[in-house]
C-alpha positions in Angstrom: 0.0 0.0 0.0 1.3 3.6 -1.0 0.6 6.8 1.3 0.6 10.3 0.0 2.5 13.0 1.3 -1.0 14.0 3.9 -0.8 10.5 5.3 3.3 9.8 5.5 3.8 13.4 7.6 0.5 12.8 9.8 2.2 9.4 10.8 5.3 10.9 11.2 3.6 13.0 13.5 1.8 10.6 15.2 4.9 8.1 16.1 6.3 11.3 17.7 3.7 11.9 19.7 3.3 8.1 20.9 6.8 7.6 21.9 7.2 10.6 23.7 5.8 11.3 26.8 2.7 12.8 27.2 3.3 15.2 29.6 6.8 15.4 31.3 6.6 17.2 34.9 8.6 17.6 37.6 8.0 16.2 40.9 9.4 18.1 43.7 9.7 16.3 47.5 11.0 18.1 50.7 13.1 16.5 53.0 11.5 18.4 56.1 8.1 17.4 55.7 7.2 15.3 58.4 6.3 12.0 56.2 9.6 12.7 54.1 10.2 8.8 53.5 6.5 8.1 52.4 6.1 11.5 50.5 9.4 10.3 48.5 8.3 6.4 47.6 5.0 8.2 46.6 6.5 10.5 44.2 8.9 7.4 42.7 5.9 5.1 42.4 3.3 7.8 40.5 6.1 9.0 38.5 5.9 8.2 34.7 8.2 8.1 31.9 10.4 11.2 31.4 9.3 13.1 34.4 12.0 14.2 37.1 11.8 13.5 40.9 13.7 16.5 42.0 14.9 15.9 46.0 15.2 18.7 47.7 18.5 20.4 49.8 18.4 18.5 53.5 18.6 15.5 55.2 15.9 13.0 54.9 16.1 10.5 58.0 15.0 7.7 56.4 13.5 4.3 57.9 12.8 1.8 54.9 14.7 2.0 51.4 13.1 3.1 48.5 12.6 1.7 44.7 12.0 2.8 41.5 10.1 0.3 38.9 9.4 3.2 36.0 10.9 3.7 33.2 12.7 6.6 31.8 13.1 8.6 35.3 15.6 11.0 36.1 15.9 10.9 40.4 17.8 14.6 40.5 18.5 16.2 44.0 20.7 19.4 45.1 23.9 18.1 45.3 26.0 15.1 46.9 28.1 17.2 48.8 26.7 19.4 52.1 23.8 21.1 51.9 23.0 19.2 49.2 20.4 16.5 49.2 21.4 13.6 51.8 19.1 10.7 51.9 20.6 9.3 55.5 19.3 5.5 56.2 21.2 5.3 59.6 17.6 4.7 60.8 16.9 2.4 58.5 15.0 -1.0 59.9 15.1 -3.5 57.3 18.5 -5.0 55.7 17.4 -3.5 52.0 19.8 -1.3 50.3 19.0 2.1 50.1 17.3 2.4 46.6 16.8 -0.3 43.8 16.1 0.6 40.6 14.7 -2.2 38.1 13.8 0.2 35.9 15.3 1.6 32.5 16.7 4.6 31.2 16.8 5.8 34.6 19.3 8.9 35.2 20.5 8.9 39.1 22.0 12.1 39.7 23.2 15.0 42.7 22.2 13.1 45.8 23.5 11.3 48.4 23.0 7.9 50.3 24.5 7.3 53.8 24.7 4.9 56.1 22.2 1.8 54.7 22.4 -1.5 55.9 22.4 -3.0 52.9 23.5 -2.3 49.9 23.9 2.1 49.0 22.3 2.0 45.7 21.4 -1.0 43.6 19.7 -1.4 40.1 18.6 -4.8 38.8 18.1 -5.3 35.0 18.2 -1.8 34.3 19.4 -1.3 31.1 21.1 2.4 29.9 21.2 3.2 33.9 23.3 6.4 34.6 24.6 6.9 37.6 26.7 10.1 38.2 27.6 12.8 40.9 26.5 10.6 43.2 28.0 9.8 46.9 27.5 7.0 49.2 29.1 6.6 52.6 29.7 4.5 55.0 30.0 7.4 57.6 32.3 5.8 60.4 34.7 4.4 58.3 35.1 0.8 57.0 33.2 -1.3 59.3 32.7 -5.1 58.6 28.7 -4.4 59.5 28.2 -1.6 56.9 26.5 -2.5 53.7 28.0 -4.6 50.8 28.2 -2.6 47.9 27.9 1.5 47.2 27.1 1.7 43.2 25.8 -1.5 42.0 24.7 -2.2 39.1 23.8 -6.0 38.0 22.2 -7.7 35.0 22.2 -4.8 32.4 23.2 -3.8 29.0 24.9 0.0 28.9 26.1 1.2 32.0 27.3 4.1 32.8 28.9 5.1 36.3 30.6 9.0 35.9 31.8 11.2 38.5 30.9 9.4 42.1 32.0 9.1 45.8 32.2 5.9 47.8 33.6 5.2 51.2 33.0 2.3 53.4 31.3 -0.3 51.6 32.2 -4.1 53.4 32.4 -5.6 49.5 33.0 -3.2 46.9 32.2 0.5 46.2 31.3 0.6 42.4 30.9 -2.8 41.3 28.7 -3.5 38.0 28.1 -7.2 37.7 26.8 -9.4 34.9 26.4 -6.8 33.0 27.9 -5.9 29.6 29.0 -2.5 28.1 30.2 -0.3 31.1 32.1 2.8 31.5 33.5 3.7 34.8 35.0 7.0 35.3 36.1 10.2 37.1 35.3 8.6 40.2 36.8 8.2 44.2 36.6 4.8 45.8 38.6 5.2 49.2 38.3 3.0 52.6 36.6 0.1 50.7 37.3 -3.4 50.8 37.2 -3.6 46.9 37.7 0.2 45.3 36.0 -0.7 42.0 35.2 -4.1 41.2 34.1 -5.5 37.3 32.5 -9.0 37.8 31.0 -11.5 35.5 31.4 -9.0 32.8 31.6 -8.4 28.7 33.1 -5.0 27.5 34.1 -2.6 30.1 36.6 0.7 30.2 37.4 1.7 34.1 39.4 5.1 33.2 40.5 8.2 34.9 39.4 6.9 38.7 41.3 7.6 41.7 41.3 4.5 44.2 43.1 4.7 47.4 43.1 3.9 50.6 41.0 0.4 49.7 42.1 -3.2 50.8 42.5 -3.8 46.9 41.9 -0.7 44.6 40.6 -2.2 41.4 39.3 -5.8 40.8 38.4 -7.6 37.4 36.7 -11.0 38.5 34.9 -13.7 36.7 33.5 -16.8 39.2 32.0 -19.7 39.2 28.3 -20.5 39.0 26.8 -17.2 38.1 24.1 -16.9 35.1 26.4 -14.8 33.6 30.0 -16.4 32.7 32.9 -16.0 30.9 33.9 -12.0 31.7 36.3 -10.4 29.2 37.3 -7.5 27.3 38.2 -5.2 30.2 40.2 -2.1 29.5 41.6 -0.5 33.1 43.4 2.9 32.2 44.5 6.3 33.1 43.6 5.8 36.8 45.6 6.7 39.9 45.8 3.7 42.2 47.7 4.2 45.3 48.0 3.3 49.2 45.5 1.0 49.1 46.1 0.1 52.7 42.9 -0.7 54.6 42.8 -3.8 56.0 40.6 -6.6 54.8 37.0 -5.5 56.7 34.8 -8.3 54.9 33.0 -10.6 56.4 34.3 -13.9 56.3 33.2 -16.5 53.8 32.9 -13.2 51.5 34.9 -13.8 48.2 36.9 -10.2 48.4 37.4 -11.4 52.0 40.7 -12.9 50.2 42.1 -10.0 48.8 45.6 -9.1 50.1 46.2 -5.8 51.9 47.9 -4.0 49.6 46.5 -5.0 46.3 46.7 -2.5 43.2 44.7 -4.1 40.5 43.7 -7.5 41.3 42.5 -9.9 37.6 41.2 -13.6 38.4 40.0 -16.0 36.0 39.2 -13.3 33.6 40.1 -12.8 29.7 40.9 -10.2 27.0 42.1 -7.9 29.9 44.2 -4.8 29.2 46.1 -2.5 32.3 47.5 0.5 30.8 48.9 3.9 31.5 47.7 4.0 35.3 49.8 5.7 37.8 50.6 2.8 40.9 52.1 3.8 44.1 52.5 2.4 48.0 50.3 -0.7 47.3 52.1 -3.2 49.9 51.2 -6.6 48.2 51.4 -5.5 44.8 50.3 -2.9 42.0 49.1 -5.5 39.5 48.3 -9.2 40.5 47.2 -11.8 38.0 45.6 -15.0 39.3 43.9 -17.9 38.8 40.6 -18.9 40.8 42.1 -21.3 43.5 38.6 -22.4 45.7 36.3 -25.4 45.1 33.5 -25.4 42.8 31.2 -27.7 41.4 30.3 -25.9 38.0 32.0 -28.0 35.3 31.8 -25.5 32.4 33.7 -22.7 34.4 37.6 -21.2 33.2 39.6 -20.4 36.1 42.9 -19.2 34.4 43.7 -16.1 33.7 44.4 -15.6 29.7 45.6 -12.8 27.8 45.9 -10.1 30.3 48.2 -7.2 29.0 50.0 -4.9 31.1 51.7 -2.1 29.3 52.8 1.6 30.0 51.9 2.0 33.7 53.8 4.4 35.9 55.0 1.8 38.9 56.4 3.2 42.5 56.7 1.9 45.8 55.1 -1.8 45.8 55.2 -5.3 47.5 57.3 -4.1 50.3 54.2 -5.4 53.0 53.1 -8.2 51.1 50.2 -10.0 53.1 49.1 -13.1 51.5 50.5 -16.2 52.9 54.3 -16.5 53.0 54.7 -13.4 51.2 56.7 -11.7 54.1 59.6 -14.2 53.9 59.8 -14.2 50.0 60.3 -10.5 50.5 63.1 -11.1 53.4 64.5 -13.2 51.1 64.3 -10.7 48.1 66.2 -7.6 49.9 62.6 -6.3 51.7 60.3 -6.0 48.4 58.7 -8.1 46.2 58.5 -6.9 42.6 55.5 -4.6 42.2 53.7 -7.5 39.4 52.6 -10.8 41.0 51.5 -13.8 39.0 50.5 -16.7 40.2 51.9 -18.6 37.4 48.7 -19.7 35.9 47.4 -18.8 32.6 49.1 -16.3 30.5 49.9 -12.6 30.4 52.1 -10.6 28.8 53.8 -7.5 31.4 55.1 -4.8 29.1 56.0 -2.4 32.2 59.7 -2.5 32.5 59.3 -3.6 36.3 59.8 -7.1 37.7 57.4 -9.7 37.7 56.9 -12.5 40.7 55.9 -15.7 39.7 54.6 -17.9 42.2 55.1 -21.2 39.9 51.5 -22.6 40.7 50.2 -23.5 36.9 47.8 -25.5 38.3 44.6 -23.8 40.1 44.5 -27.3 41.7 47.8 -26.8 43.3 47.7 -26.0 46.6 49.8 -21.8 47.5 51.9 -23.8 50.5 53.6 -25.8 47.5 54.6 -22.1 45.4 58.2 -21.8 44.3 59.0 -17.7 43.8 61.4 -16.6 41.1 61.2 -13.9 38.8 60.1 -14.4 35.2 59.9 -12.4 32.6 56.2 -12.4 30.9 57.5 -9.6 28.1 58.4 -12.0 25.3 54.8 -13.2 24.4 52.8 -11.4 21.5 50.1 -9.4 22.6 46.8 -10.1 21.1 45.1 -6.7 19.0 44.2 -3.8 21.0 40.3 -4.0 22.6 38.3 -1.2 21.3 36.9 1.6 23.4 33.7 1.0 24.9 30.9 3.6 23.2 27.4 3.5 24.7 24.2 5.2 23.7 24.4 8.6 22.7 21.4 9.4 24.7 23.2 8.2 28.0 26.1 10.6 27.3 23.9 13.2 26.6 22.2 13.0 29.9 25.6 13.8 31.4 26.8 16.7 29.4 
């Protein structure tokens, strides 16, 4: 069937008018109302595509956590800083994490989240998610009883995490698992257990962070009997990661309970990973490690070696002079004080570019117990490495949101 001219533009119109929304508003909430928690949730549940939930300056003393199930929200408050918009859940009586989103094209912006019990702020199968100038805090410090994660992020395509704060989380920071195209950036992780952690995941850039002051700053995971297997392509670049010297706070039978004091970048059991043209300094254990996942499992199509992990062009100073995984302070004794500042447990393969020396622990086999390691140096710089990943682009419409 042909339409004229009348009927193509009158169509035209018409799609326009059916995918936008209708009416677009903005929803403003006061934190010094007295029903501040309920007015909030009510304005998050009757909100509808493309409006904007603005919060607010104050504090909101909040008692249960809060969710978001509509699409195409911006949450938008003051500020994260003070006297900005502080949504503080040191009240809080349930275990939840602060806000869940399982919404998408959500656009989390200018607020903050203290003090949950759970987890800061989670979103579930929310694809195109934008979280930025954000800040969530664990107020007293790193505590083993403060919430797991800060920015979390699970189960979505397009991910974007851009310019936030987190201190105190008993797991990690900013971790995005499961998930697949993710951009990390202009961020602070400080006094976590894990600074930034990529888990699980396809097709992520971690650039221009600072993390400090963690147990380990930056972690690039992939374990065992998750939906989601198989991470790779992970580009970790241009970030300052230094003094991460916070001792291990998880709680035990946690998997980042493991990580060393002292750890720069930590990769395990991961694939097509490239560490470049980051700036290391005073991580006790090590600036880079590369490992193999060494624990039991029972899921028979999992890879636990790391393979071809590339480390090139980083800026290396003070490292591996506290090492604290087991046996680690004699091999330094025995090496004049210091262990070199990259650690490989000798499974897998990686090629180390950096012209700093590598430790290998001689342990090919994930099977083989760490009391049976033999340390010597080894040079992983003769290998070919494979072609370059390619930066990770996301939606022009999530970039825009951030401009």
């Amino acid at each position: 069937m042909r339409f004229n001219g009348f009927h193509a533009a009158a169509l035209g119109v018409l799609a326009v008018l059916g995918a936008s929304p209708a009416a677009a508003k903005t929803i403003s909430v006061s934190a010094t109302t007295p029903d501040a928690n309920e007015k909030l949730q009510e304005a998050l549940i009757l909100a509808e595509p493309g409006d904007v939930v603005q919060l607010g300056a104050g504090v909101w003393t909040l008692t249960d956590g809060l969710s978001l199930d509509v699409a195409g929200v911006t949450v938008r408050g003051a500020g994260a800083g003070e006297g900005g918009s502080i949504l503080d859940f040191a009240g809080q009586q349930g275990a939840g994490e602060g806000l869940l989103v399982t919404s998408d094209d959500v656009l989390l912006t200018n607020f903050a989240v203290l003090n949950t019990k759970g987890d800061g702020i989670k979103s579930k199968g929310a694809d195109r998610i934008v979280y930025h100038q954000l800040r969530v805090e664990w107020t007293a410090g790193p505590k083993e009883t403060n919430g797991a994660y800060g920015i979390y992020p699970v189960e979505s395509t397009d991910v974007l995490v851009d310019s936030v704060y987190v201190r105190g989380a008993s797991d990690a920071g900013i971790y995005v698992g499961q998930s697949k195209n993710i951009i990390v950036r202009d961020s602070i992780a400080t006094e976590n257990v894990a600074g930034i952690e990529i888990e699980n995941s396809y097709n992520a850039d971690v650039h221009d962070n600072i993390a400090t002051k963690n147990t380990g700053g930056i972690l690039v995971f992939d374990l065992p009997s998750l939906p989601m297997q198989g991470g790779h392509n992970v580009r970790v670049f241009e970030n300052i990661v230094n003094d991460n010297s916070t001792p291990n706070f998880a709680p035990k039978g946690n998997i980042v309970a493991s990580v060393p004091t002292g750890t720069g970048v930590l990769v395990m059991a991961n694939r097509n990973v490239e560490i470049f043209d980051n700036v290391f300094a005073d991580n006790g254990t090590a600036n880079v490690m590369i490992v193999g996942y060494r624990y039991e499992h029972k899921d028979p199509n999992y890879q636990p070696l790391p393979r071809a992990i590339v480390v090139r062009g980083n800026q290396h100073g003070k490292a591996g002079y506290a090492p604290k995984f087991p046996g680690g302070d004699m091999i330094a004794a025995a090496m004049g004080g210091a262990i070199p500042p990259v650690l490989w447990d000798g499974s897998g393969d990686a090629v180390v570019l950096d012209k700093v020396g590598v430790l290998s622990l001689n342990l090919p086999d994930v099977k083989t117990p760490q009391s049976e390691a033999k340390p010597a140096p080894a040079d992983l710089s003769k290998g070919t490495p494979p072609a370059a990943l390619p930066a990770i682009t996301l939606p022009e419409s999530m970039e825009a949101k951030v401009k």
